[in-house]
PDB file with SEQRES, HELIX, SHEET and CRYST1 records, atoms N, CA, C and O in Angstrom:
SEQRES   1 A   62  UNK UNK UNK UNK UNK UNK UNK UNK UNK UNK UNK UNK UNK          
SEQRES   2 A   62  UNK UNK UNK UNK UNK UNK UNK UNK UNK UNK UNK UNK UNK          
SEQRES   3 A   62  UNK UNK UNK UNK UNK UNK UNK UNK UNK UNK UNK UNK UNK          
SEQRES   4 A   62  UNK UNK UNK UNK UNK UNK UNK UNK UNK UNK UNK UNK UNK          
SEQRES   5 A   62  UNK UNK UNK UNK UNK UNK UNK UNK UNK UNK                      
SHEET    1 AA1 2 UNK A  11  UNK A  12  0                                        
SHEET    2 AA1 2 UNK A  16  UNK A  17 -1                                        
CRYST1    1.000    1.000    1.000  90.00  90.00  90.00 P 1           1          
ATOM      1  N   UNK A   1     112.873 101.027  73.665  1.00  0.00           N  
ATOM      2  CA  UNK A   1     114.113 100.561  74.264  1.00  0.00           C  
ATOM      3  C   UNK A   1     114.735 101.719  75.048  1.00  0.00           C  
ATOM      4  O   UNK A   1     114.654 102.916  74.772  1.00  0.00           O  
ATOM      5  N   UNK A   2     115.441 101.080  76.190  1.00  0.00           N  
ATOM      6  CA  UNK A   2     115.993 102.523  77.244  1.00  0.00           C  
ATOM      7  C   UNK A   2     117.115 103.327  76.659  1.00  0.00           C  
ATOM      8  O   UNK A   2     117.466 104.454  77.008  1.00  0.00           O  
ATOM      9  N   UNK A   3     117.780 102.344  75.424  1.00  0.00           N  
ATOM     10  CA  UNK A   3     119.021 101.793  75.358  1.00  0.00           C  
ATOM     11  C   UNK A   3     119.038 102.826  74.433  1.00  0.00           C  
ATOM     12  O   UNK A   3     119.815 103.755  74.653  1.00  0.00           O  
ATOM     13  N   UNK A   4     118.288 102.855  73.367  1.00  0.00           N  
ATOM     14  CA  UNK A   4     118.493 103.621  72.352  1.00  0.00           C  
ATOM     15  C   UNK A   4     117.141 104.364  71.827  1.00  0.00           C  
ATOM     16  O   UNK A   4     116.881 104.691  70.669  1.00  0.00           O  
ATOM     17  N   UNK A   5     116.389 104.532  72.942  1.00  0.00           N  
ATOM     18  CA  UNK A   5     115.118 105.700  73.106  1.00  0.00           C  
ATOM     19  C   UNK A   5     114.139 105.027  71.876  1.00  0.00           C  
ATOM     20  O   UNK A   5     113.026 105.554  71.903  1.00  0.00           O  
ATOM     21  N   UNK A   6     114.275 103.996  70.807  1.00  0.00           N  
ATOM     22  CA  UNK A   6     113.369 103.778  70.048  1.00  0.00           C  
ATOM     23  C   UNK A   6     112.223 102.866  71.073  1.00  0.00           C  
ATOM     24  O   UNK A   6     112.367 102.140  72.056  1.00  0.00           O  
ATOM     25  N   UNK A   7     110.823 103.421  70.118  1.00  0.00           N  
ATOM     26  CA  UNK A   7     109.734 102.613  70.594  1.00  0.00           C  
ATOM     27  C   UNK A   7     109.509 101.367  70.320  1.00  0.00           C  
ATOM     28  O   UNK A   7     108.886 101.246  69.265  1.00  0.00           O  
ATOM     29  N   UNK A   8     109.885  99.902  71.096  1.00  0.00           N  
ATOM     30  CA  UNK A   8     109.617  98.567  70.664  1.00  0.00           C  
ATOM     31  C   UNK A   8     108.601  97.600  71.168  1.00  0.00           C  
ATOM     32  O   UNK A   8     108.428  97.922  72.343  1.00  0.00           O  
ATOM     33  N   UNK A   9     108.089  96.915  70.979  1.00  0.00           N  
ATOM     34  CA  UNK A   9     106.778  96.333  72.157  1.00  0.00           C  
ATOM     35  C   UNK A   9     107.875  95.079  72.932  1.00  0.00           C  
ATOM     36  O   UNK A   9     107.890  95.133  74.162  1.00  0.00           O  
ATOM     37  N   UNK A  10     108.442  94.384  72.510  1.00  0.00           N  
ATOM     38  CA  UNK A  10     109.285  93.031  73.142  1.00  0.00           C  
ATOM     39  C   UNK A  10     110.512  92.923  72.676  1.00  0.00           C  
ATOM     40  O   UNK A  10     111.311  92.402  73.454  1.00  0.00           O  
ATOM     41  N   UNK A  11     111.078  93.394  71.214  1.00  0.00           N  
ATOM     42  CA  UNK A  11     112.196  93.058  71.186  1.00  0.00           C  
ATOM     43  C   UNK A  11     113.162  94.311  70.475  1.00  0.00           C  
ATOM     44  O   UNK A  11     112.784  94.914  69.471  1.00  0.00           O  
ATOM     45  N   UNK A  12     114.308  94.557  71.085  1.00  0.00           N  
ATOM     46  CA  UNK A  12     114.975  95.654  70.188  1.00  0.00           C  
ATOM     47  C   UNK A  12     115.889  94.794  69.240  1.00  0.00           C  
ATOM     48  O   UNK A  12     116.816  94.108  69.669  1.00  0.00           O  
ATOM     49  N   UNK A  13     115.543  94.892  67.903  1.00  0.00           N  
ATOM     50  CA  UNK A  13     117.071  94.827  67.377  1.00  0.00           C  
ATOM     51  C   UNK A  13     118.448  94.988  67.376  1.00  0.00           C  
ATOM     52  O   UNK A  13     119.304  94.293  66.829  1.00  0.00           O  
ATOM     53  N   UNK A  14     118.551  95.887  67.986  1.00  0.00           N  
ATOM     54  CA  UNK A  14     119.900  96.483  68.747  1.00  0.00           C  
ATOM     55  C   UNK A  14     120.432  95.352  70.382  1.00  0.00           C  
ATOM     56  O   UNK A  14     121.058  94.357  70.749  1.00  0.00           O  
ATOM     57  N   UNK A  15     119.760  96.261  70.727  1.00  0.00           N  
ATOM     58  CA  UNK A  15     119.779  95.600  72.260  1.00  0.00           C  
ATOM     59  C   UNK A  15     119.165  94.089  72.368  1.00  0.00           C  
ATOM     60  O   UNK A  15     119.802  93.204  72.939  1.00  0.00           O  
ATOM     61  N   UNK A  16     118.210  93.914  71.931  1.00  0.00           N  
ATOM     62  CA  UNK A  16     117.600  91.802  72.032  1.00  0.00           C  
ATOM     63  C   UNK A  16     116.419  92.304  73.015  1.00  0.00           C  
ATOM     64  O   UNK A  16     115.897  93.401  72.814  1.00  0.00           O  
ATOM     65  N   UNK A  17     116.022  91.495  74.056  1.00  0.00           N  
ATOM     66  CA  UNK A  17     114.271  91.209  74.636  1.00  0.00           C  
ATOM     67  C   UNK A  17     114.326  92.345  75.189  1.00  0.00           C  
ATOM     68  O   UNK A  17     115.457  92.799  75.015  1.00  0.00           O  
ATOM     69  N   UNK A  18     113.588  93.144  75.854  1.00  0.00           N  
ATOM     70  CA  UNK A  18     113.058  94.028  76.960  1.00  0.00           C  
ATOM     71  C   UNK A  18     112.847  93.025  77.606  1.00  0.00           C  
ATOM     72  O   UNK A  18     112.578  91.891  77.208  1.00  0.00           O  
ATOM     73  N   UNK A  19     113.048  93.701  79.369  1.00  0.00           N  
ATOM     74  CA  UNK A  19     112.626  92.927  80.343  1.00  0.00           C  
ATOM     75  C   UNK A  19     111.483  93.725  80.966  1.00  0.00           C  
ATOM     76  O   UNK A  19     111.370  94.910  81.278  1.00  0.00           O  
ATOM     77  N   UNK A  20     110.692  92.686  81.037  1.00  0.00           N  
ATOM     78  CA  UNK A  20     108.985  92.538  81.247  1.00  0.00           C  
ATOM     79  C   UNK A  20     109.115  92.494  82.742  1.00  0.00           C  
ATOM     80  O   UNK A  20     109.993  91.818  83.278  1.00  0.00           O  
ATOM     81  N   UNK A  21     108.102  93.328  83.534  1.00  0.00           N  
ATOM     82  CA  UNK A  21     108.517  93.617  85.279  1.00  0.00           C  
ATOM     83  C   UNK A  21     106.877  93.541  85.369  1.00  0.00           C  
ATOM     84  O   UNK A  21     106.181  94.500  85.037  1.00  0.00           O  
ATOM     85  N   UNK A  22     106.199  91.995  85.971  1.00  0.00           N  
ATOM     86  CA  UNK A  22     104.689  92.031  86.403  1.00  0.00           C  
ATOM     87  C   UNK A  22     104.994  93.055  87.677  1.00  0.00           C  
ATOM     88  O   UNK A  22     105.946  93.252  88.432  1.00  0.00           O  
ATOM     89  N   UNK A  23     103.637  93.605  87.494  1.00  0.00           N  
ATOM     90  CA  UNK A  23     102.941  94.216  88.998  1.00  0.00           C  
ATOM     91  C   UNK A  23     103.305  93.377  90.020  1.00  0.00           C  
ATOM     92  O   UNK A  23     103.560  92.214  89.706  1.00  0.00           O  
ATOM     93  N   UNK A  24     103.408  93.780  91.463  1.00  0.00           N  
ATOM     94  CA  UNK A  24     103.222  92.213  92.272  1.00  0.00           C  
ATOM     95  C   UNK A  24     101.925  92.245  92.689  1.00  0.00           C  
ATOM     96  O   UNK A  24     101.113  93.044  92.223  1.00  0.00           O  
ATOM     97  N   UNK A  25     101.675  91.477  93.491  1.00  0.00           N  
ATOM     98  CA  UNK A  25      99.958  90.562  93.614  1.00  0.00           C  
ATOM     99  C   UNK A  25      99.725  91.295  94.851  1.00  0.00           C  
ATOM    100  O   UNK A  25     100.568  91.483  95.728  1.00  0.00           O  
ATOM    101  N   UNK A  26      98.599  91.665  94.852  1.00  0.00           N  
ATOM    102  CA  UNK A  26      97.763  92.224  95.908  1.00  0.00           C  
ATOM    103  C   UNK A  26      96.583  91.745  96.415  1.00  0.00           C  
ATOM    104  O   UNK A  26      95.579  91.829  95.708  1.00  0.00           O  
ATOM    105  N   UNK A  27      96.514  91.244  97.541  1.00  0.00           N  
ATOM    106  CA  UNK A  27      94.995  90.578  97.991  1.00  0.00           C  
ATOM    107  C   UNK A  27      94.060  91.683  97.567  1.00  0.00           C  
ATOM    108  O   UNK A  27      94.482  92.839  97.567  1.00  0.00           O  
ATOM    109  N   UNK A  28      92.323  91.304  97.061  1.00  0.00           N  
ATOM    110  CA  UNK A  28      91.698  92.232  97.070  1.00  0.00           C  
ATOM    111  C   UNK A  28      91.487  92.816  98.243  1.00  0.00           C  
ATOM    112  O   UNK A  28      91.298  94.031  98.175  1.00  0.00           O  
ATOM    113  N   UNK A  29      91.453  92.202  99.585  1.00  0.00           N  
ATOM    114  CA  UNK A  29      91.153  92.643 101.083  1.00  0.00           C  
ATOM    115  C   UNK A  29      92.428  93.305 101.453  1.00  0.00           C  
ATOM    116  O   UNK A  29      93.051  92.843 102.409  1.00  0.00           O  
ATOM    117  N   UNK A  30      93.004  94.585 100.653  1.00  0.00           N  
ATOM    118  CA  UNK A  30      94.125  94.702 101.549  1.00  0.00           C  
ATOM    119  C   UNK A  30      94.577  94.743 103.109  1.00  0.00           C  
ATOM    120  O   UNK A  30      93.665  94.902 103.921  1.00  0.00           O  
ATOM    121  N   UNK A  31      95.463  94.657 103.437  1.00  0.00           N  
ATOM    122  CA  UNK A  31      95.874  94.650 105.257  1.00  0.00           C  
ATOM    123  C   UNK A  31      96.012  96.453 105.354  1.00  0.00           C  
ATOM    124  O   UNK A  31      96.007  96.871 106.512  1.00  0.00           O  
ATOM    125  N   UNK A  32      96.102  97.265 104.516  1.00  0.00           N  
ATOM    126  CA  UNK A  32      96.450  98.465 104.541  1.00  0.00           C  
ATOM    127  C   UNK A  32      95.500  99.343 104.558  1.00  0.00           C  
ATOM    128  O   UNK A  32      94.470  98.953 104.008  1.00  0.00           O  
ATOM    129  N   UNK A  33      95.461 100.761 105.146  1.00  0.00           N  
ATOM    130  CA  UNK A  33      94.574 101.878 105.385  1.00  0.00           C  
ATOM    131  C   UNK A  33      94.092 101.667 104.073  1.00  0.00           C  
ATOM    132  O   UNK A  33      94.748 101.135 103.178  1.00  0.00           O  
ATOM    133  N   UNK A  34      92.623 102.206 103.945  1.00  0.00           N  
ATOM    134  CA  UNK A  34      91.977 103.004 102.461  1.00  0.00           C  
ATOM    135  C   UNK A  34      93.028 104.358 101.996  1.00  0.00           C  
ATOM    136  O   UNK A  34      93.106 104.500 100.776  1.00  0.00           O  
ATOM    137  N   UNK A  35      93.520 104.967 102.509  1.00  0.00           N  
ATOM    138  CA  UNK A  35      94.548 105.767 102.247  1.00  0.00           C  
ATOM    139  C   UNK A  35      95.296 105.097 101.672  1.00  0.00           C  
ATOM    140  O   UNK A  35      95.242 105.743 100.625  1.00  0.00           O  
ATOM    141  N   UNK A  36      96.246 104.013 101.366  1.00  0.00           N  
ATOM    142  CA  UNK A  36      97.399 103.981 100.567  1.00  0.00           C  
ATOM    143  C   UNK A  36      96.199 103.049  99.437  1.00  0.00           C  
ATOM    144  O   UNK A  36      95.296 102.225  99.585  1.00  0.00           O  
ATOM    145  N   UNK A  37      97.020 103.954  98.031  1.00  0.00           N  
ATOM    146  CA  UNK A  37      96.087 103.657  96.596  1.00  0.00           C  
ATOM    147  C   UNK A  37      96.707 102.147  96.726  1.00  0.00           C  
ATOM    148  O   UNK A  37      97.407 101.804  97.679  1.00  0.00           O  
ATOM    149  N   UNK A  38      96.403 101.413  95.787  1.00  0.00           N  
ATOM    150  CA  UNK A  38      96.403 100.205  95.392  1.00  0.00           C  
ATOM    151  C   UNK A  38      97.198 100.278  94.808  1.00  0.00           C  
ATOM    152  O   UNK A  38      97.963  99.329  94.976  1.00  0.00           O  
ATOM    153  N   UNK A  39      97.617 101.195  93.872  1.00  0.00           N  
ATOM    154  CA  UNK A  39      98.559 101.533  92.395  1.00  0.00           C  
ATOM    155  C   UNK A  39      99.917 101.569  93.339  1.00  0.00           C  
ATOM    156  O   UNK A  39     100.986 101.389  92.757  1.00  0.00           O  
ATOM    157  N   UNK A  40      99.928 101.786  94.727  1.00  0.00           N  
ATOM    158  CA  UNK A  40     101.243 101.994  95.211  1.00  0.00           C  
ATOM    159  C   UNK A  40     101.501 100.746  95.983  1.00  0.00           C  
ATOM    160  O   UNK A  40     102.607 100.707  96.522  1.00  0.00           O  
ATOM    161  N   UNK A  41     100.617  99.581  96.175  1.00  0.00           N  
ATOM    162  CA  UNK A  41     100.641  98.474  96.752  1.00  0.00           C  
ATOM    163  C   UNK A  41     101.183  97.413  95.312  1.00  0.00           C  
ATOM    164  O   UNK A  41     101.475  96.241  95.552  1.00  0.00           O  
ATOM    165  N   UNK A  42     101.226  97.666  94.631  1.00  0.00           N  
ATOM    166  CA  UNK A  42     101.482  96.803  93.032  1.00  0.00           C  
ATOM    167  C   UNK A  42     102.663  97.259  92.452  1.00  0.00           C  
ATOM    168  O   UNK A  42     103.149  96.678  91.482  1.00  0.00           O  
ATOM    169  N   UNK A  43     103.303  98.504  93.087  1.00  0.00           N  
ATOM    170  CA  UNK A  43     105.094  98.444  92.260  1.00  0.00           C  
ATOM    171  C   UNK A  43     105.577  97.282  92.302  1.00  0.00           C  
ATOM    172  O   UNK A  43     105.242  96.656  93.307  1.00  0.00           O  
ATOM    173  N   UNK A  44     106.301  96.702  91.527  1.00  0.00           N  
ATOM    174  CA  UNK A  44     107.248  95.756  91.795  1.00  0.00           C  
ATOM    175  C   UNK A  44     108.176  96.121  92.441  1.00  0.00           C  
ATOM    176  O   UNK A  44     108.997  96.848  91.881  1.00  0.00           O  
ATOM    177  N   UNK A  45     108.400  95.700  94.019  1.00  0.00           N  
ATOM    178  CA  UNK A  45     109.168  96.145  94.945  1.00  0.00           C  
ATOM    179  C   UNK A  45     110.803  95.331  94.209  1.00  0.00           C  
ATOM    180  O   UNK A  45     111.933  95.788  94.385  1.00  0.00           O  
ATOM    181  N   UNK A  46     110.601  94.587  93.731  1.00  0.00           N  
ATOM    182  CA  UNK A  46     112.284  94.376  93.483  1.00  0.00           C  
ATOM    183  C   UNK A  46     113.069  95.329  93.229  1.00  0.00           C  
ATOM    184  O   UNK A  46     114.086  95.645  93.848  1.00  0.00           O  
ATOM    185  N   UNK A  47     112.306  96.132  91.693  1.00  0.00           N  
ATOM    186  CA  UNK A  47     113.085  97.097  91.254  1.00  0.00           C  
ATOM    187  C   UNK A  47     112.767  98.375  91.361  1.00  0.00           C  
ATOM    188  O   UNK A  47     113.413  99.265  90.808  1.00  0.00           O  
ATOM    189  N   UNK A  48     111.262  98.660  92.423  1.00  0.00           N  
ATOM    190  CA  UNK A  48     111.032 100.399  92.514  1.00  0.00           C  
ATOM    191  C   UNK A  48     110.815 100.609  94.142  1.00  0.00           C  
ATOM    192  O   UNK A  48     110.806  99.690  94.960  1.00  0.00           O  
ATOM    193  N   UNK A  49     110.696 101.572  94.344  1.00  0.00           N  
ATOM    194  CA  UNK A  49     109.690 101.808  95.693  1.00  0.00           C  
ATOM    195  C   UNK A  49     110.018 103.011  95.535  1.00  0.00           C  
ATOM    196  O   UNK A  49     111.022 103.556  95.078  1.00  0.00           O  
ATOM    197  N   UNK A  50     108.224 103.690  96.334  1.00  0.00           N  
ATOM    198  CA  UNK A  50     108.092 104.898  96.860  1.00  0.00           C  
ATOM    199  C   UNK A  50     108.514 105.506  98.028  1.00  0.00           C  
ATOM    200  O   UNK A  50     108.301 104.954  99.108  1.00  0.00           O  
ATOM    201  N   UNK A  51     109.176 106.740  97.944  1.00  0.00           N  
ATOM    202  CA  UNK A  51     110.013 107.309  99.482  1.00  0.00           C  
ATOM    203  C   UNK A  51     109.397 108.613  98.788  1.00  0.00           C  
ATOM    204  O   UNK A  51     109.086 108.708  97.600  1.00  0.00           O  
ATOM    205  N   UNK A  52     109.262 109.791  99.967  1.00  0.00           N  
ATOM    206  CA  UNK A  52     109.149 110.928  99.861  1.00  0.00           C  
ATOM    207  C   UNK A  52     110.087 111.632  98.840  1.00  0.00           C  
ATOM    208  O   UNK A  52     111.218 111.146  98.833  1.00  0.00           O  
ATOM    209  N   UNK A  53     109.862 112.775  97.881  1.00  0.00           N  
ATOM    210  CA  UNK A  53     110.727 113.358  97.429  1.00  0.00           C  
ATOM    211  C   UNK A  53     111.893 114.201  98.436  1.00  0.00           C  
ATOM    212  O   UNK A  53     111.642 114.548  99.590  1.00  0.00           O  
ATOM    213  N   UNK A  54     113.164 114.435  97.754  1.00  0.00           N  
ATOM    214  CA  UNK A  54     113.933 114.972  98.219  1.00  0.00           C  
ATOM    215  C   UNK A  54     114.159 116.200  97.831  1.00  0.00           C  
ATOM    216  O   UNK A  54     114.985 116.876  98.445  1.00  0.00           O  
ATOM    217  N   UNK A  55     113.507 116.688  96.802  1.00  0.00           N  
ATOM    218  CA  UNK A  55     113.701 117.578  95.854  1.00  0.00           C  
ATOM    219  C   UNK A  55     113.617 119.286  96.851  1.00  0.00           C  
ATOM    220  O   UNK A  55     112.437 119.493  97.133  1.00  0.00           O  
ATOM    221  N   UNK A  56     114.118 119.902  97.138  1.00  0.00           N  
ATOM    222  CA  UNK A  56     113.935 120.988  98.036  1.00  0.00           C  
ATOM    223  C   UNK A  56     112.322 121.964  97.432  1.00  0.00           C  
ATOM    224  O   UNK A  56     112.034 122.059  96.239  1.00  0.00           O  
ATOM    225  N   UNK A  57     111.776 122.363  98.170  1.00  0.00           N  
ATOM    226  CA  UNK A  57     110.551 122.887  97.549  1.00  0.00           C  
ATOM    227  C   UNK A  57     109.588 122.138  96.643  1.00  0.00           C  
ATOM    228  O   UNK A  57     108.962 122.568  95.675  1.00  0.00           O  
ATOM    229  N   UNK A  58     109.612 120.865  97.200  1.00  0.00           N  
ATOM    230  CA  UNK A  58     108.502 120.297  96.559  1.00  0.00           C  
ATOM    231  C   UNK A  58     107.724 119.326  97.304  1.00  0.00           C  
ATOM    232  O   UNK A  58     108.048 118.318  97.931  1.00  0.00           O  
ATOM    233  N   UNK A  59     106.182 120.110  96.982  1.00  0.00           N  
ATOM    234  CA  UNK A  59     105.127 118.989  98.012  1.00  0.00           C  
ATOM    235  C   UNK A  59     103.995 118.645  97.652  1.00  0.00           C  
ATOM    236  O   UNK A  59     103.294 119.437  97.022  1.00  0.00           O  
ATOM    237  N   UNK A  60     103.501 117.218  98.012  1.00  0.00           N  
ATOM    238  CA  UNK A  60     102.350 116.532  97.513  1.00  0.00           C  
ATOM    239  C   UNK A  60     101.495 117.578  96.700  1.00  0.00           C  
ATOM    240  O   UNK A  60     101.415 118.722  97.147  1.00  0.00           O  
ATOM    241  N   UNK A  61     100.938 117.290  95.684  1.00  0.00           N  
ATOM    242  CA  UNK A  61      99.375 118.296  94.949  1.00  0.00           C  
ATOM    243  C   UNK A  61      98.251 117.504  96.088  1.00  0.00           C  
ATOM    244  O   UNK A  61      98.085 116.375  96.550  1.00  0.00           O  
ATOM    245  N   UNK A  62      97.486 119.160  96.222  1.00  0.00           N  
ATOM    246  CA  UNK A  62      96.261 118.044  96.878  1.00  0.00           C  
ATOM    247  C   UNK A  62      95.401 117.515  96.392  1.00  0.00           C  
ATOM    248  O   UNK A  62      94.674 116.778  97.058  1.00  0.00           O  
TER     249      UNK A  62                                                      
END                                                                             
C-alpha cells in the first residue's frame, strides 16, 4: 500500500482495494522505430509518461 508503505497483493486493510493500472495494448507490428523499447510503448499513458530528465547533471547510461 502507498498509503501506509505495507506490502499487500489487492487489498489494504487500512486503506480498502489497490488500484490495478493494465499496461496499454500494443500491436505486435509496432508503427514505431526499433529504437523505442516496447516497455516504453505499454506505460499506461493515463497515469505515466516518459519525458527527459530534468535533473541537472544527469544523462542516459549507455
Amino acid at each position: 500500500c502507498a498509503e501506509c508503505r505495507d506490502y499487500v497483493f489487492e487489498y489494504c486493510s487500512i486503506h480498502g482495494p489497490l488500484l490495478i493500472v493494465p499496461d496499454d495494448k500494443v500491436p505486435s507490428k509496432s508503427p514505431y522505430p526499433p529504437i523505442v523499447p516496447r516497455a516504453a510503448l505499454t506505460i499506461p499513458h493515463v497515469f505515466l509518461h516518459l519525458a527527459p530528465s530534468i535533473i541537472p547533471g544527469l544523462t542516459a547510461l549507455p
